[in-house]
TILO-905056 format. One record per residue: residue in three letters; x, y, z negated of N, C-alpha, C, CB in turn. Coordinates in steps of 0.02 Angstrom, whole numbers, plus 32768, in hexadecimal, padded with zeros to 4 digits. Glycine has a CB too. Example, Ala and Ser with C-alpha at 12.3 -4.5 7.8 and 13.67 -1.06 7.14 Angstrom:
ALA82947EE47E7A82677F1F7E7A82947F5B7E7A82357F207E3CSER82827F907E9E82AC7FCB7E9B828580027E7682C07FE27EE2
END
This chain:
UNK12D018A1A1001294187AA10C1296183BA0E1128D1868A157UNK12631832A0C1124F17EFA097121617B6A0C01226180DA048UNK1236178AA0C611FA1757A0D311FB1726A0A611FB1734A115UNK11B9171FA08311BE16EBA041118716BAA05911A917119FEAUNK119C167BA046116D1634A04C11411631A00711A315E4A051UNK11041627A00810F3161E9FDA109E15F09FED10FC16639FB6UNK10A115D09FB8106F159B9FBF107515649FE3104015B09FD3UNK10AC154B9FDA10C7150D9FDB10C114D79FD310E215089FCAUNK10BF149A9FD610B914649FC110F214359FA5109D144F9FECUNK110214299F72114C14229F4D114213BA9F57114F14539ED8UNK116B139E9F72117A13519F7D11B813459F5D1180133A9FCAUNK11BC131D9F2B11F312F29F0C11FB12B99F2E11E812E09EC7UNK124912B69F55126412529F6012A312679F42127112209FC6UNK12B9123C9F2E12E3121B9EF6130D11D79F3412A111F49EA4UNK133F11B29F3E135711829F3A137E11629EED1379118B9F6EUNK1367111F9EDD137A110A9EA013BD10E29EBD133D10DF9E74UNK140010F39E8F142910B89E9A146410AD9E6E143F10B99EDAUNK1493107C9E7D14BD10529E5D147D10259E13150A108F9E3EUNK14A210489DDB147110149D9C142510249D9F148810279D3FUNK141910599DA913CA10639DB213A610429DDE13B810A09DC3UNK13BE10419E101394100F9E4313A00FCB9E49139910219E84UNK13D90FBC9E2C13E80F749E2A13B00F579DE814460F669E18UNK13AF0F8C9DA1138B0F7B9D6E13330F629D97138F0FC49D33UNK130F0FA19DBC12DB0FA59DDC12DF0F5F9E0812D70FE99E02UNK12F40F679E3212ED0F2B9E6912E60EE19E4913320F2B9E9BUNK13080EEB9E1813190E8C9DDF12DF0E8E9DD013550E7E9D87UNK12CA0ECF9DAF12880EC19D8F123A0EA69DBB127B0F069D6CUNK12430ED29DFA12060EBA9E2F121F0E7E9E4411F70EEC9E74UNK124F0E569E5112600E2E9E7912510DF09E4912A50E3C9E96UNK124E0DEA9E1012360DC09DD411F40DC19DD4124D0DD59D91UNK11E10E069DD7118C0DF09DDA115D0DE19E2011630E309DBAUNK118E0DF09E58116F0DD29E9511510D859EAB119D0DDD9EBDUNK11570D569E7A112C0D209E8410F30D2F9E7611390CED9E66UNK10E90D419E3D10A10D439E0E10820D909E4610B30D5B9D94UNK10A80DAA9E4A107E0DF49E7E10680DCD9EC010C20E469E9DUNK10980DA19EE0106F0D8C9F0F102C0D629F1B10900D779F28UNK102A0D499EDB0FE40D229ED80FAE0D329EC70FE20CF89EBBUNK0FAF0D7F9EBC0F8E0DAC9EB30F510DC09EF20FBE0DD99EA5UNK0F100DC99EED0EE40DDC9F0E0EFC0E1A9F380EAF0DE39EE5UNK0F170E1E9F750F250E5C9F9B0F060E649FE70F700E609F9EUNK0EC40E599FD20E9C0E74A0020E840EB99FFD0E6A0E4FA006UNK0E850EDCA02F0E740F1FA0370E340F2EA0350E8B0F37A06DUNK0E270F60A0050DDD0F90A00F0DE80FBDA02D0DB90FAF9FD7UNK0E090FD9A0530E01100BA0890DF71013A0BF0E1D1021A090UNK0DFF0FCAA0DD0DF70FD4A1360E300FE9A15B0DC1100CA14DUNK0E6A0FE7A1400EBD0FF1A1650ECF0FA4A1530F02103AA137UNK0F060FB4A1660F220F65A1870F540F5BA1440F590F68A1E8UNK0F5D0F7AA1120F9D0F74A0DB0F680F43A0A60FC30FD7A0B0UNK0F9A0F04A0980F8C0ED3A04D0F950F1AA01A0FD90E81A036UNK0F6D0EFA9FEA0F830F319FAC0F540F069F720F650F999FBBUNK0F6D0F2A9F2B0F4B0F049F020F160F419EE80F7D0EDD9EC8UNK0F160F739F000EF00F9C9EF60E970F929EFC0F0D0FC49F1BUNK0E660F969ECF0E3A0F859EAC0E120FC49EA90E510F689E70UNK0DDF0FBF9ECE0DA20FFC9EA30D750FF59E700D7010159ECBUNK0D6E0FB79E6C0D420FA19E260D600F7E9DFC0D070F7A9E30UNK0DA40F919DF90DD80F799DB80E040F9D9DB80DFA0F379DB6UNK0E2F0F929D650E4D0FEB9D460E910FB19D7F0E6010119CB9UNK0EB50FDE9D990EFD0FB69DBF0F2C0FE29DA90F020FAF9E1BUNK0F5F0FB89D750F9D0FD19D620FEB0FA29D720F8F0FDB9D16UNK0FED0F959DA6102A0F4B9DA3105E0F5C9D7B10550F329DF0UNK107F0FA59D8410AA0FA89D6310A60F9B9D2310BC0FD29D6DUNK105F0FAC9CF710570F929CB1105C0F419CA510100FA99C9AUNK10250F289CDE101F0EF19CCA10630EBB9CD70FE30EE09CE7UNK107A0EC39D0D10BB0EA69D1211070EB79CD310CB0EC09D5FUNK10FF0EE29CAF112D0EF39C8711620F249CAD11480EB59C6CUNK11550F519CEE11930F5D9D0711B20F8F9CE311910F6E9D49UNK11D40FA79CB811CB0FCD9C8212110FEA9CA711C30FAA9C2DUNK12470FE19CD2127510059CE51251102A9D2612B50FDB9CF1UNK121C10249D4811F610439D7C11D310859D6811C510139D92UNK11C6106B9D29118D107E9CFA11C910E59CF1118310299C92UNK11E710C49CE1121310F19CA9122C111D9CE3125910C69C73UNK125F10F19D1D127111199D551240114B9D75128310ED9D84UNK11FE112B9D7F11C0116C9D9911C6118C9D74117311679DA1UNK11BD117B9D26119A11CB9D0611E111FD9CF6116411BD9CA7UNK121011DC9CEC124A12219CFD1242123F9D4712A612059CF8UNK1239122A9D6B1244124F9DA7120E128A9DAA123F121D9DE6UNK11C112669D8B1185128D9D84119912BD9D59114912699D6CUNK11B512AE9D2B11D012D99CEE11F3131A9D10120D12AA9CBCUNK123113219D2F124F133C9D6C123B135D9D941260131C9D8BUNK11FD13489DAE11CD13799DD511B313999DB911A113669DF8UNK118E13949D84116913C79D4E119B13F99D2F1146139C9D0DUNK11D413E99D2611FE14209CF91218144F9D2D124113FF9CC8UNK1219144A9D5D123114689DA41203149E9D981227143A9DF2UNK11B814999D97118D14CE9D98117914DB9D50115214C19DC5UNK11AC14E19D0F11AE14EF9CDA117714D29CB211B4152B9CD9UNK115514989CCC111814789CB7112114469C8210F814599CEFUNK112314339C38112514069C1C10E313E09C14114114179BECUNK10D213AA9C2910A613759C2610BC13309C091091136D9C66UNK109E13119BE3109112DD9BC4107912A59C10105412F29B83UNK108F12859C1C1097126B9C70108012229C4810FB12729CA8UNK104D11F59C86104E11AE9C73102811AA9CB7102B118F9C23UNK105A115A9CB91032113A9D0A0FEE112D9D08104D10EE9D25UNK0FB911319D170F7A11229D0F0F7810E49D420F4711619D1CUNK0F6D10EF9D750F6B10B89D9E0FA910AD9DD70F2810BD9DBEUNK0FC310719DE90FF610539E120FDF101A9E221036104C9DF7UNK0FEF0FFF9E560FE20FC39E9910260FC49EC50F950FDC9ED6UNK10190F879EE010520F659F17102A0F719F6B10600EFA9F01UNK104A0F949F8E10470F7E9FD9106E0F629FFE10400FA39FFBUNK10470F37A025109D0F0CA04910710F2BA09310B30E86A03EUNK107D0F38A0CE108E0F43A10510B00F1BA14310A70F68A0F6UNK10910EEBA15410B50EC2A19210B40EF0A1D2108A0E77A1A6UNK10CE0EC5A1FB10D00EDAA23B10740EF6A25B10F70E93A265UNK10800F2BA26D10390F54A26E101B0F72A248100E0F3BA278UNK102E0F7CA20D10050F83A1B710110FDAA1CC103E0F57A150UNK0FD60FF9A1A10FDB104FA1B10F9F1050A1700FBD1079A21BUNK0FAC108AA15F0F7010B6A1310F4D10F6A14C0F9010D2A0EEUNK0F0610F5A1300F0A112EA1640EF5116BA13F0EDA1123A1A5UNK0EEF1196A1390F0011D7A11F0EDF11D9A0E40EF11210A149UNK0EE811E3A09A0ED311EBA06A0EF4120EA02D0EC211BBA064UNK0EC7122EA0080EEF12489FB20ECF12229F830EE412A29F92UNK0EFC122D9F490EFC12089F040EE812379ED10F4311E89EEFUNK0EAC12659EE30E9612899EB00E5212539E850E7B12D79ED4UNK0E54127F9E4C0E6212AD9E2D0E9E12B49E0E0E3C12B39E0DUNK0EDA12979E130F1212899DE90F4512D09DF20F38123C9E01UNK0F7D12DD9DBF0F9C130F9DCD0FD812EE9E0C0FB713319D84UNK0FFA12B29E05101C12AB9E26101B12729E34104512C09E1AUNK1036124D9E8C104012269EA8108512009EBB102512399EC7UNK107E11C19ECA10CD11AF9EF010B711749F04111C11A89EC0UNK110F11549F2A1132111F9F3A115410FC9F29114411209F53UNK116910C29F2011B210B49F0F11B710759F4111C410A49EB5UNK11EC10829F7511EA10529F95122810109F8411EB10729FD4UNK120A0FE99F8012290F9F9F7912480F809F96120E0F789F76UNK122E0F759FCB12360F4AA00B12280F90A04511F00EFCA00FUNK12640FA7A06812580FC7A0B912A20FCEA0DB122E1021A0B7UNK12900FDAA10A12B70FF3A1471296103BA17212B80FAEA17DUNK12C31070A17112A110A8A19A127610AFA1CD12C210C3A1AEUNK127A1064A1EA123F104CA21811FA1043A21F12451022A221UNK11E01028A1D411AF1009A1E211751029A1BF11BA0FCAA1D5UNK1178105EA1D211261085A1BA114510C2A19510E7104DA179UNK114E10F8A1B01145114DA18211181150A154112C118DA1ADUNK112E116DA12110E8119FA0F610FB11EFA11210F0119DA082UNK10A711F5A12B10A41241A1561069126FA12610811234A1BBUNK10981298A117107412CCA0EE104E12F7A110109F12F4A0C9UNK10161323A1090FEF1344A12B0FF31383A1140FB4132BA12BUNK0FCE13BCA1360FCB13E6A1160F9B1401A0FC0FE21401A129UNK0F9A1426A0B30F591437A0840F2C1474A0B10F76145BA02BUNK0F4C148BA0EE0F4614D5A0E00F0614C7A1350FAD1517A0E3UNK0ECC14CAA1280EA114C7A13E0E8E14D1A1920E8C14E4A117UNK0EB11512A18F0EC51538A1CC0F181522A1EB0EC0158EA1B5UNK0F2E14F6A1CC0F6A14EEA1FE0F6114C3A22C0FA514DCA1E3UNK0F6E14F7A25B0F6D14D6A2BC0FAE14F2A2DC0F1E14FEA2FAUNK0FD314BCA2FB100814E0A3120FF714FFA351104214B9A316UNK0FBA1506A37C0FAD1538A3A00F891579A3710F83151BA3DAUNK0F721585A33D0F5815B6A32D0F7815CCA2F00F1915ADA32CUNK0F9515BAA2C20FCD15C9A2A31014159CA2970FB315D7A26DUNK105715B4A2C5107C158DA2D410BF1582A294108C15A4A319UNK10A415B1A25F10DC15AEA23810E01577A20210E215ECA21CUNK11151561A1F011181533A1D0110614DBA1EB10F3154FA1A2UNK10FC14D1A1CB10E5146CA1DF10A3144DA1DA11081432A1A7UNK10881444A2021039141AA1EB104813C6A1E90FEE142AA233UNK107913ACA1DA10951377A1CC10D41376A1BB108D1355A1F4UNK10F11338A188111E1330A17A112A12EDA16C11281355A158UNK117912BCA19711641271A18211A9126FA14A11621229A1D1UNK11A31243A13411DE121CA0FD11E911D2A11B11BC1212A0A0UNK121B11BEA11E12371179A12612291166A0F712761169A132UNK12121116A105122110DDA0C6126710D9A0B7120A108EA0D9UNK127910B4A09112BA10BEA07612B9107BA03612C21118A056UNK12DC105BA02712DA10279FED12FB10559FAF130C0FD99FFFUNK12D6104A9F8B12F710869F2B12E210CB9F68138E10829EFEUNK12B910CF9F6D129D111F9F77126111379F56128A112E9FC1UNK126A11559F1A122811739F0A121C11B49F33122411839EBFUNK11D6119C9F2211C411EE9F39116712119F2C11D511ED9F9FUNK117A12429F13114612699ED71120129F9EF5116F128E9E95UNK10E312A79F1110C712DA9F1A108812E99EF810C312DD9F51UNK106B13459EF9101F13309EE00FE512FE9EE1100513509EF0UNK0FBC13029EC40F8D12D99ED90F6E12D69F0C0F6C12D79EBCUNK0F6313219F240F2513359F5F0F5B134C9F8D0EE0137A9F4AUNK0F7313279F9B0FA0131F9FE10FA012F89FF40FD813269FE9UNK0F6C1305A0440F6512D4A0620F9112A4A0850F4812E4A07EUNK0F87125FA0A50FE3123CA0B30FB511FFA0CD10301225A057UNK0FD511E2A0E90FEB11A2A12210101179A11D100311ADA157UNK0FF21145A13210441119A14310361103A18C105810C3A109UNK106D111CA1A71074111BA204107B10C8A1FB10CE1151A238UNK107710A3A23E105C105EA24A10BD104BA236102C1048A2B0UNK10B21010A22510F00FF0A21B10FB0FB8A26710EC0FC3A1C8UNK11310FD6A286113E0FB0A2D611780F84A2C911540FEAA31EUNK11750F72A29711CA0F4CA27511A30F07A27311F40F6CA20DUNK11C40EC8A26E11B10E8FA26C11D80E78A21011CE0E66A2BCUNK11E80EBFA1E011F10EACA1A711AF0EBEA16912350ECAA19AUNK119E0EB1A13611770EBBA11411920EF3A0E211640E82A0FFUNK116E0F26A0FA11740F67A0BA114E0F66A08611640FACA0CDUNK11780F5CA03D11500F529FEF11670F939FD7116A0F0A9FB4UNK11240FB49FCC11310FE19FA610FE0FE79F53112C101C9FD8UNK110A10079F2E10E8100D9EEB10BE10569EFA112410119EA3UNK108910689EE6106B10A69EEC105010BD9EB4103F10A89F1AUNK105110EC9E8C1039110D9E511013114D9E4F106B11169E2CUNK0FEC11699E1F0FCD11969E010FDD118D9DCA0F93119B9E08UNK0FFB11DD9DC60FF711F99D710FE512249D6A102712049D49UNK0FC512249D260FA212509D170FC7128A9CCD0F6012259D0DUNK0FAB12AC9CB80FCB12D89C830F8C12FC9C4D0FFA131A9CB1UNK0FCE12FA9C170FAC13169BDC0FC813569BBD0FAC12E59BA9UNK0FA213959BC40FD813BF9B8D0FEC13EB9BC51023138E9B62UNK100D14259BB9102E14519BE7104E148E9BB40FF3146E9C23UNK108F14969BB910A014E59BA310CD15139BC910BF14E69B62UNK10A115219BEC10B9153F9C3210C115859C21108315379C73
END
C-alpha cells in the first residue's frame, strides 16, 4: 500500500547564527534610530506599528542600506527555489518594519501577487504573538475532512527567517508579552525560470 501527500504547501524557517546574525543584528541595531522616527502608523485596522505604506513604493531594507539582511533573505529564497529545481532571478520588491507591543495582532492576510513571502525576526521571545499559517485548501474542515492541518503556527524567534508563498494566508496571534516584537517583512518577486 502507497499513501502519497501531494499538494502541499512548502514553508522555509531558517535560524541565523554565530557571524551571520551577529553581522544582521549590528546592521538593524545601527539603523534603529532613524527607523524609529519613521511614520508607523497602520493602514490596516490591526493593532501592529509598521512602516508599511499603500500609496508609497516601501523598501526599508533598500532604503536603510541593510545589505547583510538583504543578502541573508535572498539566499535562503534562493534555497527554497532550488529545492523545487526552480532557478529564478529573485529581488526584494517590497519590505517594512513591524513592531508589536503588548496586544499587537494581524489579522489574516496574503502578499500576492508576489512569488514569495517572509519574516525576519529581530526583536522576539516565543511569547509574544505566533505567525499562524492557514490553509489554501478551501474545503478543509476538521469535521468534514480531518486529514492533515487547517492551521499551522511558527514561534517568533530572534535570527529566524522564515519564507513562504505568497498566497498563503497567515496571522499574527495577539502578542500577551509585555516585550516589543520587531520584525522585518518582505516580498519577492522573480525573473526568469529554467525549470
Amino acid at each position: 500500500m502507497t499513501i502519497e501527500n501531494w499538494f502541499s504547501v512548502p514553508v522555509l524557517y531558517h535560524d541565523f547564527t554565530d557571524v551571520e546574525l551577529k553581522l544582521i543584528q549590528k546592521e538593524i541595531k545601527d539603523a534603529m534610530p532613524q527607523i524609529n522616527n519613521m511614520d508607523l502608523t497602520n493602514p490596516w485596522g490591526d493593532t501592529v506599528e509598521t512602516s508599511f505604506k499603500y500609496n508609497k513604493e516601501c523598501n526599508i531594507i533598500k532604503e536603510y542600506n541593510l545589505e547583510y539582511l538583504n543578502q541573508a533573505i535572498l539566499n535562503q529564497a534562493d534555497m527554497f527555489c532550488e529545492s523545487f529545481k526552480l532557478s529564478y532571478e529573485l529581488r526584494i520588491k517590497e519590505s517594512w518594519i513591524n513592531i508589536s507591543k503588548v496586544g499587537g495582532f494581524q489579522f489574516a492576510h496574503k502578499h500576492l501577487p508576489y512569488l514569495l513571502s517572509g519574516v525576519y525576526y529581530y526583536n522576539a521571545t516565543e511569547d509574544d504573538g505566533s505567525l499562524q499559517f492557514l490553509s489554501p485548501n478551501p474545503w478543509h474542515d476538521e469535521r468534514t475532512y480531518p486529514f492533515g492541518f487547517n492551521k499551522i503556527t511558527y514561534k517568533p524567534v530572534t535570527g529566524r527567517i522564515i519564507i513562504f508563498p505568497s498566497y498563503l494566508e497567515h496571522l499574527v496571534n495577539v502578542n500577551n508579552n509585555d516585550s516589543k516584537r520587531i520584525s522585518f517583512s518582505f516580498n519577492i518577486e522573480s525573473f526568469g525560470s529554467s525549470r
